[in-house]
C-alpha positions as CSV (number, residue, x, y, z in Angstrom):
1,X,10.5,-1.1,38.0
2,X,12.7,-3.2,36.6
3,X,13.5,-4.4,33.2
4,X,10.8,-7.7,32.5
5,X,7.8,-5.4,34.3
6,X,8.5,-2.9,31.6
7,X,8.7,-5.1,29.1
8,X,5.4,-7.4,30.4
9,X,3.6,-4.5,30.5
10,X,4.2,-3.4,27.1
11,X,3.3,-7.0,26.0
12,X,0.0,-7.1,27.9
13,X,-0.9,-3.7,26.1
14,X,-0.1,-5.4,22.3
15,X,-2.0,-8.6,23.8
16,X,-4.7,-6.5,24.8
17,X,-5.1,-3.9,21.8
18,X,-4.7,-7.2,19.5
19,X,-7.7,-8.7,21.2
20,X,-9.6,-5.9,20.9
21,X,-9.6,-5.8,17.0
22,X,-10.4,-9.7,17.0
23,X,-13.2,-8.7,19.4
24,X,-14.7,-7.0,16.6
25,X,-14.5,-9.7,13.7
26,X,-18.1,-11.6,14.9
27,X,-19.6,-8.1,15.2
28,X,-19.5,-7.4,11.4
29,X,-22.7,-7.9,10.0
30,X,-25.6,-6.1,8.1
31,X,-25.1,-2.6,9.6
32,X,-21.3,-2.7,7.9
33,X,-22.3,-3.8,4.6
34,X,-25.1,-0.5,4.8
35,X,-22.3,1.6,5.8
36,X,-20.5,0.6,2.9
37,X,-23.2,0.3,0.4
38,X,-23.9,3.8,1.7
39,X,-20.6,5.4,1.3
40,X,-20.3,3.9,-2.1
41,X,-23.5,5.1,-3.4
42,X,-22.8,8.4,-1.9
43,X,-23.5,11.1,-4.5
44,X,-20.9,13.7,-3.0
45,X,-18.5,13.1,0.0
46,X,-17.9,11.5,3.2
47,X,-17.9,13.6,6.1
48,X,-15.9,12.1,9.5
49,X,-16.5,13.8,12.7
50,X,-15.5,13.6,16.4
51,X,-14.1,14.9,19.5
52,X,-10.7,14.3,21.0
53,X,-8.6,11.3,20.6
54,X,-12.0,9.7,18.4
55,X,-11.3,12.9,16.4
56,X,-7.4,12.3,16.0
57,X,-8.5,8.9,14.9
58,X,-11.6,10.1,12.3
59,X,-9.5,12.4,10.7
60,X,-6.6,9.4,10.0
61,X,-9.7,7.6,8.5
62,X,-10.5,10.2,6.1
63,X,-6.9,10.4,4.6
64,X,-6.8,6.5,4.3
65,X,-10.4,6.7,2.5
66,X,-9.7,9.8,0.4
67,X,-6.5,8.0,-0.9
68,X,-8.5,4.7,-1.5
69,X,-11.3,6.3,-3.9
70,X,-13.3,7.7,-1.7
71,X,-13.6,11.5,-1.8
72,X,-13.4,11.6,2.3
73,X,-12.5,15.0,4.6
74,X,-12.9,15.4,8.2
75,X,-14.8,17.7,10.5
76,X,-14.2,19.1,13.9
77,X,-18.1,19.5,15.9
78,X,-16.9,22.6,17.5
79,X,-15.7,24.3,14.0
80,X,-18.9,23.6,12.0
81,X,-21.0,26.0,14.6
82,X,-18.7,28.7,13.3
83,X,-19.0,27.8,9.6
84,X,-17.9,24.8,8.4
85,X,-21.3,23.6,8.6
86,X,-21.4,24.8,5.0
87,X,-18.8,22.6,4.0
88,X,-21.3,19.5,4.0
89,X,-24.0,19.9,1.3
90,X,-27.3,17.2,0.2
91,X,-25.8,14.5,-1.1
92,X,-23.0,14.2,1.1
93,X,-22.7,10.8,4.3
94,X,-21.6,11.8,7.8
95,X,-20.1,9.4,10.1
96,X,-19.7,10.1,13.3
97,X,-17.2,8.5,16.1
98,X,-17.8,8.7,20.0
99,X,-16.5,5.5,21.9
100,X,-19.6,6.6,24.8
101,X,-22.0,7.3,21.7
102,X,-23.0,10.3,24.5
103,X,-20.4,13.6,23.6
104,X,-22.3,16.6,23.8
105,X,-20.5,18.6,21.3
106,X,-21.3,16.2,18.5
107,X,-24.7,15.0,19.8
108,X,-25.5,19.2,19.4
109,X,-24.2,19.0,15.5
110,X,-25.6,16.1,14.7
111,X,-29.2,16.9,14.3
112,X,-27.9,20.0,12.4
113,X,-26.9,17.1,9.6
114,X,-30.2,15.2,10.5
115,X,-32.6,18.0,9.3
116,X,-30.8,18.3,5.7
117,X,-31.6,15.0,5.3
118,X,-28.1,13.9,5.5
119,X,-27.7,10.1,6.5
120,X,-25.2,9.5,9.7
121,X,-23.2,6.5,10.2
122,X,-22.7,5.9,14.0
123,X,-18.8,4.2,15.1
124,X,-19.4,4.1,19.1
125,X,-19.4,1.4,22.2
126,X,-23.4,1.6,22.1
127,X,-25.7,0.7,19.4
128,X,-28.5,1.9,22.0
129,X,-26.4,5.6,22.8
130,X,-28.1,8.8,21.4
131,X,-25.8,8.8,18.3
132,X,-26.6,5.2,18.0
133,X,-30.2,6.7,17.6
134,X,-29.4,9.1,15.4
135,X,-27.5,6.7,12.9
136,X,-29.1,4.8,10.1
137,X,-26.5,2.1,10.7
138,X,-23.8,1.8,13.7
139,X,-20.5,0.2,14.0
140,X,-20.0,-1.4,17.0
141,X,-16.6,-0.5,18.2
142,X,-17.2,-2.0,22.0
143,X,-13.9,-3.3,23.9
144,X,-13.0,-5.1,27.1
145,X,-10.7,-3.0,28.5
146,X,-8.4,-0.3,27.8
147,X,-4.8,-1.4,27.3
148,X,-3.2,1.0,29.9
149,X,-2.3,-0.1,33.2
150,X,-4.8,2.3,34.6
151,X,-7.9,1.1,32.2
152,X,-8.9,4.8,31.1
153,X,-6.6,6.2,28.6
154,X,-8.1,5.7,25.5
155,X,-5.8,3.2,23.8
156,X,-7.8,-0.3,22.8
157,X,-10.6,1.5,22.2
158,X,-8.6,4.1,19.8
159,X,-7.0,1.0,18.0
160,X,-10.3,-0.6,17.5
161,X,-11.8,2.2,15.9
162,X,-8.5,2.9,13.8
163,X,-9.2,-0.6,12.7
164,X,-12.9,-0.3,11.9
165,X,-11.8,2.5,9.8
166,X,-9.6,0.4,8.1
167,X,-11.7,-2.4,7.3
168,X,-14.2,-0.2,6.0
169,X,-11.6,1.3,3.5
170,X,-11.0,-2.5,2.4
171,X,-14.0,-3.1,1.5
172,X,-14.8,0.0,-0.4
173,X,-11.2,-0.7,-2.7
174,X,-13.2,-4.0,-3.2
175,X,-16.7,-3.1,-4.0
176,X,-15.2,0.2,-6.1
177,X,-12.8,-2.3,-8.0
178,X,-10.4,-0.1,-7.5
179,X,-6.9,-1.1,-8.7
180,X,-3.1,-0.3,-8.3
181,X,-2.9,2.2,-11.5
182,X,-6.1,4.3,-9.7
183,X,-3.9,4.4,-6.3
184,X,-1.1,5.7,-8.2
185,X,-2.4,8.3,-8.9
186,X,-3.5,9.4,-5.7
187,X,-0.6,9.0,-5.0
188,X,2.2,10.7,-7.5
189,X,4.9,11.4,-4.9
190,X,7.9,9.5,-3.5
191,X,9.3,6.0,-4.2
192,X,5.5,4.8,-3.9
193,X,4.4,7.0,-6.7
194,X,7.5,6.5,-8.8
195,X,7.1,2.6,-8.9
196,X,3.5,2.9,-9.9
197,X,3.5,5.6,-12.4
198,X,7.2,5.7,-14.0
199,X,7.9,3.8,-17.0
200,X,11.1,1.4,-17.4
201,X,12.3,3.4,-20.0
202,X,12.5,6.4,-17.8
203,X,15.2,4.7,-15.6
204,X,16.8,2.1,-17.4
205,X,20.6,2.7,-19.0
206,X,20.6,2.9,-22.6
207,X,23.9,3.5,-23.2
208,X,27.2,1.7,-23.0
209,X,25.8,-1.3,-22.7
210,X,27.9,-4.8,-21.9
211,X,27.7,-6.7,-25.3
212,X,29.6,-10.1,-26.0
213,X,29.2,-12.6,-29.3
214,X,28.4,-16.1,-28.8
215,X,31.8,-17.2,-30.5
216,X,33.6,-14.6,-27.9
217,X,35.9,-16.7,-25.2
218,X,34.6,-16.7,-21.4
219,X,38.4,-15.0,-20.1
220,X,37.4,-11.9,-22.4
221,X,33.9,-12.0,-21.2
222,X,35.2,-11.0,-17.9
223,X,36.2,-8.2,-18.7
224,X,33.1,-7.2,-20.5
225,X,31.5,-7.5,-17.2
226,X,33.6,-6.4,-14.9
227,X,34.0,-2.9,-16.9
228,X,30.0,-2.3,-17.6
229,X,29.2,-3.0,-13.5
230,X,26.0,-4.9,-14.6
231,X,26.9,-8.2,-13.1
232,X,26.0,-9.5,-16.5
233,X,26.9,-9.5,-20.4
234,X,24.1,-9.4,-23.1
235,X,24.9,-11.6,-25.7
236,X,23.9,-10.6,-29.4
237,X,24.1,-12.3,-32.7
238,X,23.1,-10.6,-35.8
239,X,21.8,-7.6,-34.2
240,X,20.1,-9.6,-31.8
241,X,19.6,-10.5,-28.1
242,X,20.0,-14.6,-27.7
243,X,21.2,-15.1,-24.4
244,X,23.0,-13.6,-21.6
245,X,26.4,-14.4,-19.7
246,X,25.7,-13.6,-15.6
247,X,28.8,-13.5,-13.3
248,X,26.9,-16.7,-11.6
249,X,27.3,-18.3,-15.1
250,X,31.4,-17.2,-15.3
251,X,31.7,-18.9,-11.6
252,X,29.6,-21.8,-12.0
253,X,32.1,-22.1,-15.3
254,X,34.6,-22.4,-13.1
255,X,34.2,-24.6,-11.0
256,X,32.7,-27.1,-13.1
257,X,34.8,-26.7,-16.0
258,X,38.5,-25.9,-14.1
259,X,41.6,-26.5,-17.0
260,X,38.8,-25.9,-20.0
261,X,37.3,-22.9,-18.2
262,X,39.8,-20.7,-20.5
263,X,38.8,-22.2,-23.7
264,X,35.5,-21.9,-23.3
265,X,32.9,-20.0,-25.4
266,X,30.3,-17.9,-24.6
267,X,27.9,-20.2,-26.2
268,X,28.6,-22.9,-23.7
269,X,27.9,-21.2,-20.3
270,X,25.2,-18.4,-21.5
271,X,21.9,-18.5,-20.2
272,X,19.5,-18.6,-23.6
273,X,16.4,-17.8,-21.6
274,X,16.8,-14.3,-19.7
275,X,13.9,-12.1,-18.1
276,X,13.4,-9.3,-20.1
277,X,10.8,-6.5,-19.8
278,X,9.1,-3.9,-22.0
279,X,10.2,0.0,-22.1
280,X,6.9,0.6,-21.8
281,X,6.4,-1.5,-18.1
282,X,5.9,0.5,-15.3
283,X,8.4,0.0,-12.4
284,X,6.8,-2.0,-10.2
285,X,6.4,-4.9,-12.8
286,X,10.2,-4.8,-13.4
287,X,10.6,-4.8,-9.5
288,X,8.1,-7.9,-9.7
289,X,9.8,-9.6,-12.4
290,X,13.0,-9.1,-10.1
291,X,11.8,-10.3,-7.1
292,X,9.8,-12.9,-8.1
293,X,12.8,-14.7,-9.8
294,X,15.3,-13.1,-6.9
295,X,17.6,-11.2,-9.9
296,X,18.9,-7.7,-9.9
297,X,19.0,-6.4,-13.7
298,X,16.7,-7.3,-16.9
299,X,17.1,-7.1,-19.8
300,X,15.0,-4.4,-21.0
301,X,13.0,-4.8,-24.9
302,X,11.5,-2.0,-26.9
303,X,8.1,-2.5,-29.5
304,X,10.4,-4.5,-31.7
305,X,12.3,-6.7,-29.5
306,X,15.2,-5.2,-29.5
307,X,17.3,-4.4,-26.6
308,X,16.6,-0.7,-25.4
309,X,18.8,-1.0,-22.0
310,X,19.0,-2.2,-18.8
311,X,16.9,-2.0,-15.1
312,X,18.3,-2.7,-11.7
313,X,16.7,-2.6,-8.9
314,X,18.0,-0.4,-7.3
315,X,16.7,2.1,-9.6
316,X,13.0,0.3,-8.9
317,X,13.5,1.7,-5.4
């Protein structure tokens, strides 16, 4: 097997796991929006179940849904006969994945959920299965063909339910309104929860900060900057902010000024508009701010409107 039949292979799989989630676009329809509208309504939690690979799967979309909003565990068929079945109570919604619709281990739990009165949502290949029987509402998660050369290892059938999942999850952060501050804090750890929940004032430097004076001259400026590492001088007049000089400024200067660069003030080259942003902002608007208008540092403004410090982005990260 050469090179190009590994690599044609491994593009017919992509081609053919890609298909399979566009497969299921035109299948959406009123059985997704009652899964939804049941999940949402749901008075206590949402209970995944399967077997095997649909199990590996079921339990990835109970983490994505239980970090979205929705209060979402998964359970193993074979576990809740020796007592987990007591971890599902009234109230709760089970959904239950089987690409066949026909595995015996969750078709004997199943009515075990059916007689507390528990509603089931059914993710399988067969709306007409036994689980699609069991289910108030079924998700259709039918493909083609598997992606492996072979056609029986679970793999376009896994991504299309992986992707169901997913789309459900979207629409419950939509119909649940929920927003970026309620993900934080499902999410407190790492660079993901640092962005979202830190403040600017808990990273930005306050101290030994690069100040200049209108009046000052551009060759002493250079300095300023050079020495505070900022790529930029703040310029203040009467104890306050009214422009800064960026190193872009100082070489733009340069060039366009040449024998008068020396004699130059600050007044002439500074920028009398900077980006600024509150102490109070959280992280990721400073990172916005940054990236929107592709700069490293702000400027950063207490209650009053007086510089506080400075933010890079590198301390967004």
């Amino acid at each position: 097997m050469n090179n190009k039949d590994i690599l044609d292979v491994a593009r017919q799989c992509l081609q053919d796991e890609a298909q399979a989630i566009l497969d299921l676009v035109p299948r959406l329809g009123d059985d997704f929006v009652r899964a939804v509208e049941l999940v949402y309504s749901c008075r206590g939690k949402f209970v995944i179940t399967g077997v095997g690979k649909s199990g590996h799967i079921g339990s990835k979309i109970a983490a994505t849904l239980a970090s979205t909003g929705t209060p979402s565990f998964f359970i193993n068929p074979l576990d809740a006969y020796h007592g987990d079945l007591g971890m599902i109570q009234e109230g709760d919604v089970v959904m239950a994945i089987s690409y066949s619709g026909m595995t015996d281990e969750l078709l004997r739990f199943l009515p075990l959920v059916q007689r507390r009165g528990i509603p089931i949502i059914g993710m399988s290949s067969n709306a007409r299965s036994p689980l699609g029987r069991l289910s108030v509402c079924h998700l259709d998660i039918s493909v083609a063909k598997e992606a492996d050369p072979l056609g029986l290892a679970p793999t376009s059938s896994t991504t299309a339910t992986l992707a169901m999942g997913d789309a459900l999850a979207c629409a419950l952060i939509r119909r649940r309104n929920f927003r970026p501050d309620d993900f934080a804090r499902y999410h407190p750890g790492g660079s993901l929860g640092k962005r979202l929940l830190s403040r600017v004032e808990d990273y930005m430097v306050a101290t030994d900060l690069p100040y200049v004076n209108p009046s000052d001259k551009v060759s002493d400026t250079i300095i300023e900057i050079s020495r505070a590492k900022q790529g930029f001088a703040i310029v203040m007049e009467q104890g306050r902010m009214v422009g800064v000089v960026t190193d872009g400024d100082v070489r733009r200067a340069m060039q366009n000024y040449s024998e008068r660069f020396f004699s130059l003030s600050v007044s002439e080259i500074m920028s009398r508009t900077p980006k600024t942003v509150s102490a109070k902002a959280k992280l990721s608007e400073a990172s916005e701010i940054m990236r929107k208008y592709s700069i490293h540092t702000l400027v950063v403004l207490d209650d009053d409107q007086k510089v506080a410090g400075l933010i890079d982005s590198f301390s967004c990260l």
